[in-house]
ChimeraX commands (.cxc) that place a marker at each C-alpha (Angstrom):
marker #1 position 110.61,91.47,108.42 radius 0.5
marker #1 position 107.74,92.47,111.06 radius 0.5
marker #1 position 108.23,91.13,114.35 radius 0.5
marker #1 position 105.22,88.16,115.11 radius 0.5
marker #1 position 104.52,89.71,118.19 radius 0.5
marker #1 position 103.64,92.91,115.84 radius 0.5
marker #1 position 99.70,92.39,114.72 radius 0.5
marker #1 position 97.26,94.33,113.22 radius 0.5
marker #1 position 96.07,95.37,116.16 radius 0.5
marker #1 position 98.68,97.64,116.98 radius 0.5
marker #1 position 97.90,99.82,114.25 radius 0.5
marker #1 position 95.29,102.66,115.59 radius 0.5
marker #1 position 91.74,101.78,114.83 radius 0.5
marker #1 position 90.99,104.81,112.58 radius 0.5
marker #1 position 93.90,103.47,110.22 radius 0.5
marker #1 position 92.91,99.81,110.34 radius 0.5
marker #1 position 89.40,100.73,109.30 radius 0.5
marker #1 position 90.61,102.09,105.84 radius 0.5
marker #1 position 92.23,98.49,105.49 radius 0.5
marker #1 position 88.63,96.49,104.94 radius 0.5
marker #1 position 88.69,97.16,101.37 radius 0.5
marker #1 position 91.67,94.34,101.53 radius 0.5
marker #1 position 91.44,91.00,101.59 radius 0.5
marker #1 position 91.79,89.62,105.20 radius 0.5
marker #1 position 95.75,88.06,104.64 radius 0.5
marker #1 position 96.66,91.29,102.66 radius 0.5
marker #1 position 95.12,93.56,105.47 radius 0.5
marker #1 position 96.73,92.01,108.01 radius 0.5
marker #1 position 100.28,92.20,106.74 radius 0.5
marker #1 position 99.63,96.14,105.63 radius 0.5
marker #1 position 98.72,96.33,108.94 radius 0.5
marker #1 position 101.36,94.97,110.38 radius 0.5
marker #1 position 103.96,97.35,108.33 radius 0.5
marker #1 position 102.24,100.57,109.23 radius 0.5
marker #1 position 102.38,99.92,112.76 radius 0.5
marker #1 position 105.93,99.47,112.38 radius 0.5
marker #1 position 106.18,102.52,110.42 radius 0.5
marker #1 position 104.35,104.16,113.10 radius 0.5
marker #1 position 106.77,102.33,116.38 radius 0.5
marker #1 position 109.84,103.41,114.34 radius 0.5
marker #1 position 109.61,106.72,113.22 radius 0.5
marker #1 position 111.30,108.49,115.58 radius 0.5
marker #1 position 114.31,105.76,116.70 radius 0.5
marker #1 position 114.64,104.39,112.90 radius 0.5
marker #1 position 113.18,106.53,109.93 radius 0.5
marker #1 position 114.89,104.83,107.41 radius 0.5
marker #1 position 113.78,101.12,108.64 radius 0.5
marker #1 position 110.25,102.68,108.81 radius 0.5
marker #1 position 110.23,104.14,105.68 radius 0.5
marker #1 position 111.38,101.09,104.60 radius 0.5
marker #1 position 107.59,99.52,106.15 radius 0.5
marker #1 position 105.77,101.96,104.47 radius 0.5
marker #1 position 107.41,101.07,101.06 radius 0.5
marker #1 position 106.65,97.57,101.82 radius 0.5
marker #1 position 102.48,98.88,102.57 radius 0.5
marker #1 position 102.58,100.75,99.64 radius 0.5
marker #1 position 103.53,97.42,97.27 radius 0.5
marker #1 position 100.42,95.75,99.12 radius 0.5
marker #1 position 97.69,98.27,99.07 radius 0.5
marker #1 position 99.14,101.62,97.18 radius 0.5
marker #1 position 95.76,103.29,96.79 radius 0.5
marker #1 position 94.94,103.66,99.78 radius 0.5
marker #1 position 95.08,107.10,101.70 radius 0.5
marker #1 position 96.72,106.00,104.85 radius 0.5
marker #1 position 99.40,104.04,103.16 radius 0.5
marker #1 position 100.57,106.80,100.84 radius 0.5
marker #1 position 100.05,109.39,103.78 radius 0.5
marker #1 position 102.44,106.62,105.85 radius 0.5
marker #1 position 105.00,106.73,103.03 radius 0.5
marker #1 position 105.16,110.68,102.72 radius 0.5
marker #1 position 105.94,110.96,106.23 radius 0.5
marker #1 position 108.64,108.34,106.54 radius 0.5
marker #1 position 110.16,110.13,103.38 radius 0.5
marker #1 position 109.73,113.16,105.10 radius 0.5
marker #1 position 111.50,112.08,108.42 radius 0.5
marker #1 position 114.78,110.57,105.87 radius 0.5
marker #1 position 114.86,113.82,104.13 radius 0.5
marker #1 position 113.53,113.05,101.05 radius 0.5
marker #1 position 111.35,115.82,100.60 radius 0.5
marker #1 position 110.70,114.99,96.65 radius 0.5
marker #1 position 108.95,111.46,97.43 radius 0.5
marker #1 position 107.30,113.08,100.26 radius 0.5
marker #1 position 105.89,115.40,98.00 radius 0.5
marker #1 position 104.73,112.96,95.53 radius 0.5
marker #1 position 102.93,110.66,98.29 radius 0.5
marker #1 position 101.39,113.94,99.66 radius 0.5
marker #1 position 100.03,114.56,96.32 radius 0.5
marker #1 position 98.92,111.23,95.88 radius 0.5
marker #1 position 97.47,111.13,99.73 radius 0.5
marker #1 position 95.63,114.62,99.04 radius 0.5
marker #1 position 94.18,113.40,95.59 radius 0.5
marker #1 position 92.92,109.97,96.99 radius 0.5
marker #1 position 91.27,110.99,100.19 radius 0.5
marker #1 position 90.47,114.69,99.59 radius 0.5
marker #1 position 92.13,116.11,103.23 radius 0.5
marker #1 position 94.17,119.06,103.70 radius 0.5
marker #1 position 95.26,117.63,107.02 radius 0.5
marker #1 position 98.94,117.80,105.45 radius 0.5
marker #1 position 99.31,120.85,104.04 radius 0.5
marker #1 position 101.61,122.26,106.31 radius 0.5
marker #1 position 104.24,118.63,105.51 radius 0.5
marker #1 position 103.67,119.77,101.93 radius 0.5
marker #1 position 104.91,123.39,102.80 radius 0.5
marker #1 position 107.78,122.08,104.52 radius 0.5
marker #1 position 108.57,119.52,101.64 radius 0.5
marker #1 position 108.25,122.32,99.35 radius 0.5
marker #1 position 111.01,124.52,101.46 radius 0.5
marker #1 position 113.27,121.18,101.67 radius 0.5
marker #1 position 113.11,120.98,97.82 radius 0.5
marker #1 position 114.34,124.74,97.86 radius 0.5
marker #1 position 111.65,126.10,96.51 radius 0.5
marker #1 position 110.26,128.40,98.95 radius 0.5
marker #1 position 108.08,130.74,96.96 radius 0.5
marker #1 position 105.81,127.75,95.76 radius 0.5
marker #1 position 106.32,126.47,99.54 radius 0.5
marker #1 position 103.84,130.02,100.01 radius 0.5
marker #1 position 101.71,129.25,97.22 radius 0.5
marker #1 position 100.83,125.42,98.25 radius 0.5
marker #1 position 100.24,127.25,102.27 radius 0.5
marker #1 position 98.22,129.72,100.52 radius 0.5
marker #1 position 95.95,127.81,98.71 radius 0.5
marker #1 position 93.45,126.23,101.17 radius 0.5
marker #1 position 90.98,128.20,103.24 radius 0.5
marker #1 position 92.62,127.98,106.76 radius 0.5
marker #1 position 89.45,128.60,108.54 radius 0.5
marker #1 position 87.97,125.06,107.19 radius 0.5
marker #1 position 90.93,123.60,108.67 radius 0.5
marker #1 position 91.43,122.22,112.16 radius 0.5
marker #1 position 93.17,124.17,114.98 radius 0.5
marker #1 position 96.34,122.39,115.45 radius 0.5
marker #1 position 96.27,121.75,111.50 radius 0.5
marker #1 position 95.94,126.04,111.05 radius 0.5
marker #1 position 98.81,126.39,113.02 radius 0.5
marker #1 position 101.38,123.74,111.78 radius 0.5
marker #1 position 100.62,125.15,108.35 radius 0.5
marker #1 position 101.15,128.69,110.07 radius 0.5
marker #1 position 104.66,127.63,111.55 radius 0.5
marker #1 position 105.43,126.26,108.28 radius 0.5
marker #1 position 104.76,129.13,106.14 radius 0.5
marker #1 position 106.75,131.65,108.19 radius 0.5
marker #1 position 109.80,129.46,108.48 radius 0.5
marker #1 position 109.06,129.43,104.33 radius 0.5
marker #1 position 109.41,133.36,104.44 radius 0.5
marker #1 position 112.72,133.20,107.01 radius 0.5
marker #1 position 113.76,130.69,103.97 radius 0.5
marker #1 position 112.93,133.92,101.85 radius 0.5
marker #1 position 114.80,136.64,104.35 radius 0.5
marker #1 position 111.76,138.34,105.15 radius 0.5
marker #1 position 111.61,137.50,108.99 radius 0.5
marker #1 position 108.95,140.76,109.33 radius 0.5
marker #1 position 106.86,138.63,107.43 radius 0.5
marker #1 position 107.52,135.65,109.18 radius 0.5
marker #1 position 106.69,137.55,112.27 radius 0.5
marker #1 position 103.16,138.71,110.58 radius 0.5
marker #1 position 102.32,135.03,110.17 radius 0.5
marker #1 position 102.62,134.09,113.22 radius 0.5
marker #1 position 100.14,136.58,114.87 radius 0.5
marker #1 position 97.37,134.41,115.20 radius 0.5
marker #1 position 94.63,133.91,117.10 radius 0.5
marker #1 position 95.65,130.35,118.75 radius 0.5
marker #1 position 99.19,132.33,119.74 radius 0.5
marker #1 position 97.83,132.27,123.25 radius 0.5
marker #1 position 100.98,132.93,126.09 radius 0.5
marker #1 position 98.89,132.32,128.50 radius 0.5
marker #1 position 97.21,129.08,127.92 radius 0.5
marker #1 position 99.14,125.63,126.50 radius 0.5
marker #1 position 97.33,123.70,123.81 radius 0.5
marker #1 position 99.03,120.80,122.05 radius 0.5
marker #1 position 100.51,123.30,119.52 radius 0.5
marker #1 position 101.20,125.78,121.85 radius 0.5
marker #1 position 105.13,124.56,122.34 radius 0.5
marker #1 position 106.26,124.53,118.58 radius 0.5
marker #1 position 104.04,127.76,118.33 radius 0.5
marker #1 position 105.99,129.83,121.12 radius 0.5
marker #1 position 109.40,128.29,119.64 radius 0.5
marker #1 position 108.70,129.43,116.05 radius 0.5
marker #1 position 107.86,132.67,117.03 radius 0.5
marker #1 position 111.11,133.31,119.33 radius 0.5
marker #1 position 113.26,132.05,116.28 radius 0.5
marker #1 position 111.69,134.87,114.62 radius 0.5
marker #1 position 112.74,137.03,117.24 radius 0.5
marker #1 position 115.97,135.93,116.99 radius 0.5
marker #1 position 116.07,136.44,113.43 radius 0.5
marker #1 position 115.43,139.97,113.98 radius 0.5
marker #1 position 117.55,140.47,116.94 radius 0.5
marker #1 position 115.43,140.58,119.55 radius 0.5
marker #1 position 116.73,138.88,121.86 radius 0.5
marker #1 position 115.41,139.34,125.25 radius 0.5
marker #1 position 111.60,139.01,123.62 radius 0.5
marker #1 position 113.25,135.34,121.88 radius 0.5
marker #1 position 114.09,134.55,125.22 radius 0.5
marker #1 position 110.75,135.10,126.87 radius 0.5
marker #1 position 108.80,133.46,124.02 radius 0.5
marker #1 position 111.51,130.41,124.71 radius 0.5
marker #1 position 110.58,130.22,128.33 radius 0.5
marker #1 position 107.01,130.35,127.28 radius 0.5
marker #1 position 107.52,127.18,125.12 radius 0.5
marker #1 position 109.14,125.39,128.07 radius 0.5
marker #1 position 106.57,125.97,130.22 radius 0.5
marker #1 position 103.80,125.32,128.13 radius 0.5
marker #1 position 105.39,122.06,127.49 radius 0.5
marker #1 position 105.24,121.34,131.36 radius 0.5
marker #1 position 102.29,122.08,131.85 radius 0.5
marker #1 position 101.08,119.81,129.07 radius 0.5
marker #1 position 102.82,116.82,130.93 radius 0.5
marker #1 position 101.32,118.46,133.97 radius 0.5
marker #1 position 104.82,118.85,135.48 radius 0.5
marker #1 position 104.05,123.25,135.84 radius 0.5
marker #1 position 102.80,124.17,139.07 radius 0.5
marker #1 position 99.13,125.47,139.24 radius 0.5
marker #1 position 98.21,128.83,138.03 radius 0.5
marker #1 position 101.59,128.88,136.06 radius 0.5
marker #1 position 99.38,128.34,132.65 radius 0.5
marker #1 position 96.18,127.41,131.69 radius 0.5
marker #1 position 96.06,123.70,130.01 radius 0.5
marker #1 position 93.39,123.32,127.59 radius 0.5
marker #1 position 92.58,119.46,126.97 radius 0.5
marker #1 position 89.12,120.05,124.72 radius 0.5
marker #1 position 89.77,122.39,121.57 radius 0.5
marker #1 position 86.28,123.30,120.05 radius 0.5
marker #1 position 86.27,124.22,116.76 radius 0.5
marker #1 position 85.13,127.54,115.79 radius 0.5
marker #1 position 84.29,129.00,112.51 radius 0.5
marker #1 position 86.70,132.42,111.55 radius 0.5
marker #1 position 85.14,135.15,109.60 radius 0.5
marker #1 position 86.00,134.97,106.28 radius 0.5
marker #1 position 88.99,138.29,106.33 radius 0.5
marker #1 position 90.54,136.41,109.31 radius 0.5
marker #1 position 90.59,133.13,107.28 radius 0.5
marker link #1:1,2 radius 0.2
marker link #1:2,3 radius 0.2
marker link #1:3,4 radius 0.2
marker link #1:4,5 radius 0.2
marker link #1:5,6 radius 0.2
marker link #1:6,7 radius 0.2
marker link #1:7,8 radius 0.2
marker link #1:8,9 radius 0.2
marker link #1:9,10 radius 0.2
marker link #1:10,11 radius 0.2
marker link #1:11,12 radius 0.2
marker link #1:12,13 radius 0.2
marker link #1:13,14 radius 0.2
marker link #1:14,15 radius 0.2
marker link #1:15,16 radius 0.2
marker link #1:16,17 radius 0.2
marker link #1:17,18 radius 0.2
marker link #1:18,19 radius 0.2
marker link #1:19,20 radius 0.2
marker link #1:20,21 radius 0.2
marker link #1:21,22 radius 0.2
marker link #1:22,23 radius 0.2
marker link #1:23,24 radius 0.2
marker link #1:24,25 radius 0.2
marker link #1:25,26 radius 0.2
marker link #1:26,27 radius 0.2
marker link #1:27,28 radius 0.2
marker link #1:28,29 radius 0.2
marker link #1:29,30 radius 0.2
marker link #1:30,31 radius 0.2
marker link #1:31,32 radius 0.2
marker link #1:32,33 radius 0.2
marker link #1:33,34 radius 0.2
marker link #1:34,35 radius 0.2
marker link #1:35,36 radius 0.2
marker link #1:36,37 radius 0.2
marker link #1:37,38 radius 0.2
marker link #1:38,39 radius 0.2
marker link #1:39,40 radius 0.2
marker link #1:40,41 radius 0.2
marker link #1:41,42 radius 0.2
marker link #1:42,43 radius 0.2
marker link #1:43,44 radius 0.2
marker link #1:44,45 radius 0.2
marker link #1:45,46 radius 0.2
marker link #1:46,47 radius 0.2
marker link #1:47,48 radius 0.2
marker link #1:48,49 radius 0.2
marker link #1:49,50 radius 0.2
marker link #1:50,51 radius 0.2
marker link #1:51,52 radius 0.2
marker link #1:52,53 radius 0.2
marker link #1:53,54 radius 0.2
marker link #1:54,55 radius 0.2
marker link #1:55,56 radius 0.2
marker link #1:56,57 radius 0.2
marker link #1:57,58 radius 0.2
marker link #1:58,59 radius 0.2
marker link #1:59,60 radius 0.2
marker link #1:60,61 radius 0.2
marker link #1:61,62 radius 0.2
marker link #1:62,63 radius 0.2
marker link #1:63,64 radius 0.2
marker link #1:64,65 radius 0.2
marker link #1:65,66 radius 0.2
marker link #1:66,67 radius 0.2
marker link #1:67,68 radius 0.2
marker link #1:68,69 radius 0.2
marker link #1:69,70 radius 0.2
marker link #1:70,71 radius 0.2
marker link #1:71,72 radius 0.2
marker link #1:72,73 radius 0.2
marker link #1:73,74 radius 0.2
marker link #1:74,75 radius 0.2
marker link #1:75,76 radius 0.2
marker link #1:76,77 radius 0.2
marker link #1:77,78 radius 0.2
marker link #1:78,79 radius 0.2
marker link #1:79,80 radius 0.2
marker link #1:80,81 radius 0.2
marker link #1:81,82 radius 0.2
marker link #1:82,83 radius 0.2
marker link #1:83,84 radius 0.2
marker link #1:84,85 radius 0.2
marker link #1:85,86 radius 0.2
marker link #1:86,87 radius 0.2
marker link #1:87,88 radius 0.2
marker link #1:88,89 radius 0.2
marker link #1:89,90 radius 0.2
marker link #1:90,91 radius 0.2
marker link #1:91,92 radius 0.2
marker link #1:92,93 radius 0.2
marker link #1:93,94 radius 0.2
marker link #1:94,95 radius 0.2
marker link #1:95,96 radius 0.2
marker link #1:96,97 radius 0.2
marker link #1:97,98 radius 0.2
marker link #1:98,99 radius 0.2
marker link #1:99,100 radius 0.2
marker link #1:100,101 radius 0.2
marker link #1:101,102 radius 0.2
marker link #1:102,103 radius 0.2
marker link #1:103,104 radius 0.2
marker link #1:104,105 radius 0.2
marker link #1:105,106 radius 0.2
marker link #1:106,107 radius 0.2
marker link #1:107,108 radius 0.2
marker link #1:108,109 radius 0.2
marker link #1:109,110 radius 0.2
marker link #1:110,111 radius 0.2
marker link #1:111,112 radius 0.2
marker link #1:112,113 radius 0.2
marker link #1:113,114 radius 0.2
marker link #1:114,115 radius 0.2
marker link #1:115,116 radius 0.2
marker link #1:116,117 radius 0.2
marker link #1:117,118 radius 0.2
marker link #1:118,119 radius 0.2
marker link #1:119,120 radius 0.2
marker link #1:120,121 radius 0.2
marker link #1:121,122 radius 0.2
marker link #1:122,123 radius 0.2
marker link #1:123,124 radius 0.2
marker link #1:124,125 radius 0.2
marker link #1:125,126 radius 0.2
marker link #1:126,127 radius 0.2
marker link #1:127,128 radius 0.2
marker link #1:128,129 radius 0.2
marker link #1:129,130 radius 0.2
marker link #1:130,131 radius 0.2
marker link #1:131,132 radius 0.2
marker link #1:132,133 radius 0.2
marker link #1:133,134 radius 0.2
marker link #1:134,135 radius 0.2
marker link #1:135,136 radius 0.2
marker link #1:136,137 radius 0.2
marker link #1:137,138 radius 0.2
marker link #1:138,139 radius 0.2
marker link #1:139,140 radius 0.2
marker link #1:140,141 radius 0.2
marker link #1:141,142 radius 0.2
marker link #1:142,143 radius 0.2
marker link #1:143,144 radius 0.2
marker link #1:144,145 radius 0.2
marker link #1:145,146 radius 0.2
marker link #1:146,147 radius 0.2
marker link #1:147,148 radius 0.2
marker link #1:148,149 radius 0.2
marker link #1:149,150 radius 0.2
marker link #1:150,151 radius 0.2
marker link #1:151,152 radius 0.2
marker link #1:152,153 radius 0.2
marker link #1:153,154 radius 0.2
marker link #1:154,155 radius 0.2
marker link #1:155,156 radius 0.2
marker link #1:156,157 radius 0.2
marker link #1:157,158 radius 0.2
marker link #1:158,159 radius 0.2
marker link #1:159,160 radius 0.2
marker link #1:160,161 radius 0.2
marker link #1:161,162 radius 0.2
marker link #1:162,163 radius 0.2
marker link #1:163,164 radius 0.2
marker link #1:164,165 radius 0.2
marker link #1:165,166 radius 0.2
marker link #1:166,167 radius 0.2
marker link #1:167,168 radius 0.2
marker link #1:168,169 radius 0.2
marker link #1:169,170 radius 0.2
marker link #1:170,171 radius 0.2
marker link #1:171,172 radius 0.2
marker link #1:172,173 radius 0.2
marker link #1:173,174 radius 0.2
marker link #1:174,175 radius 0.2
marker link #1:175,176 radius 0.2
marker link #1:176,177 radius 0.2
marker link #1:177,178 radius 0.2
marker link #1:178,179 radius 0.2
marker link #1:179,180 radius 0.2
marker link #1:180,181 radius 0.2
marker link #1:181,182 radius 0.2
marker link #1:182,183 radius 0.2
marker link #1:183,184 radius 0.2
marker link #1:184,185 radius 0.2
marker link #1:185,186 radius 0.2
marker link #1:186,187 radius 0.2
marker link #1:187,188 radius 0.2
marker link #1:188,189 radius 0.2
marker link #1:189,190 radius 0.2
marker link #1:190,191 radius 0.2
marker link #1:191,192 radius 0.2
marker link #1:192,193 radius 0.2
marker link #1:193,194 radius 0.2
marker link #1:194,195 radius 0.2
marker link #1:195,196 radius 0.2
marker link #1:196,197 radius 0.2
marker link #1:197,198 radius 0.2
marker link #1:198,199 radius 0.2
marker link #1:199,200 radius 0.2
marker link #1:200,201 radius 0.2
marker link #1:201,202 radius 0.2
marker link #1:202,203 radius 0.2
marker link #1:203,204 radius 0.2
marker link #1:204,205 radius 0.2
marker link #1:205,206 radius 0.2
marker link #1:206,207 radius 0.2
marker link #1:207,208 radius 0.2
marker link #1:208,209 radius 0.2
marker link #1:209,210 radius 0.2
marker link #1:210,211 radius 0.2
marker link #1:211,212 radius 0.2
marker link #1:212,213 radius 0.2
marker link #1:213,214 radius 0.2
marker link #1:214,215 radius 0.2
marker link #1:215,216 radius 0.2
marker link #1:216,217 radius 0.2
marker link #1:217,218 radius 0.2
marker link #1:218,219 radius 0.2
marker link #1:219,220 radius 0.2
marker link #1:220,221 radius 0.2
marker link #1:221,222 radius 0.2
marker link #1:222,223 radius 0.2
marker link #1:223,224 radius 0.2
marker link #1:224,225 radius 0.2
marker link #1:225,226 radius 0.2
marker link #1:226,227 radius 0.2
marker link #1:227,228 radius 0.2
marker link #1:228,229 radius 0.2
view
C-alpha cells in the first residue's frame, strides 16, 4: 500500500515525464510506487523493491520502471534480476548510464571475467564523468575479485582521480583506490588515500575548512582522445 499523502508529485520530474505515455489513473499510481521505491531504498530495500515490482505490473516497458526494479534488486542482493532489468532498461532506452550496476551485478553473480567484458564494452569517453568513474571503481574491484590488485590499481589511474579537488565521486574514488592499497600492503599510502576520502567528503557538505580542498560544484564535460578512452 502507498501512503495517500505519497503523490505523484514526489517522484522527480525527469521520471514523471516518461510516465505520459500512461493513462492519467495508471500514471499516477506508477508514480506513486516509484517514489516509494525511491524514499525507501536505503531504510527498506526489500519493501521498495517490493514498489518497483508493483510499477513494473503497471507500466513494464518503460525505462524508468525497469531501471527502478534493477536497482531495488540490486540493493536486496539479487544480482540475477538486477541483471535482467538492466538488460531490459539498456535495450528500451538505449543509455549506458548503468553500466557500472551491471559490472557489479556481474561480480555478485560470480562471474567476474564477463563483469570485465560488460565494463569493457562501451566507449568510456561518451560517457559522463561520474558515470566513467563508477564504472572505473567497479571494474577494478572486478579484477581484486580476480586477485590481480596491480591491475586494479592500473584502473584506477584516471584522470578524474584528483587528491586535491572533491567532486561528487571523488569520496568512493579515494576509498577504492586505498582498498587497493591495502590489497597490496601498502598501508601507510591506504591510509592517506582514506584521509583523502574523508575529507573530500567534508568538504562536499562544506564542513572542511577553506583551502583544505578544492570543491567543484559544475563538472563540464570534456571529450578524451580516443587512446585515453
Amino acid at each position: 500500500m502507498v501512503p495517500e499523502s505519497v503523490t505523484a508529485r514526489d517522484l522527480h520530474p525527469a521520471a514523471r515525464n516518461e510516465l505520459k505515455t500512461l493513462s492519467k489513473e495508471n500514471a499516477e499510481d506508477v508514480a506513486r510506487h516509484l517514489a516509494m521505491a525511491a524514499q525507501l531504498i536505503d531504510d527498506d530495500p526489500a519493501l521498495a523493491h517490493r514498489h518497483a515490482l508493483a510499477a513494473v505490473r503497471r507500466a513494464g516497458r518503460l525505462a524508468v520502471v525497469r531501471e527502478t526494479a534493477a536497482i531495488t534488486a540490486y540493493a536486496i542482493g539479487d544480482f540475477a534480476l538486477a541483471l535482467r532489468e538492466l538488460r531490459t532498461y539498456r535495450r528500451i532506452s538505449g543509455r549506458d548510464d548503468q553500466i557500472a550496476l551491471m559490472v557489479d551485478s556481474e561480480r555478485g553473480v560470480g562471474r567476474p571475467d564477463r563483469a570485465i567484458e560488460v565494463g569493457r564494452s562501451v566507449e568510456r569517453g561518451a560517457l559522463p564523468a561520474a558515470v566513467r568513474v563508477e564504472l572505473t571503481i567497479a571494474l577494478s574491484g572486478a579484477r581484486l575479485d580476480l586477485g590481480q590488485p596491480e591491475r586494479a590499481l592500473l584502473e584506477l589511474d584516471i584522470p578524474e582521480l584528483d587528491p586535491n579537488r572533491a567532486f561528487e565521486w571523488s569520496p568512493a574514488l579515494f576509498s577504492a583506490r586505498a582498498v587497493v592499497l591495502e590489497d597490496l600492503g601498502r598501508l601507510d599510502e591506504a591510509a592517506q588515500w582514506h584521509h583523502r576520502a574523508e575529507v573530500a567528503a567534508e568538504a562536499l557538505h562544506g564542513e572542511t575548512a577553506a583551502g583544505d580542498m578544492i570543491v567543484v560544484e559544475e563538472i563540464v564535460e570534456e571529450s578524451l582522445p580516443e587512446d585515453d578512452a
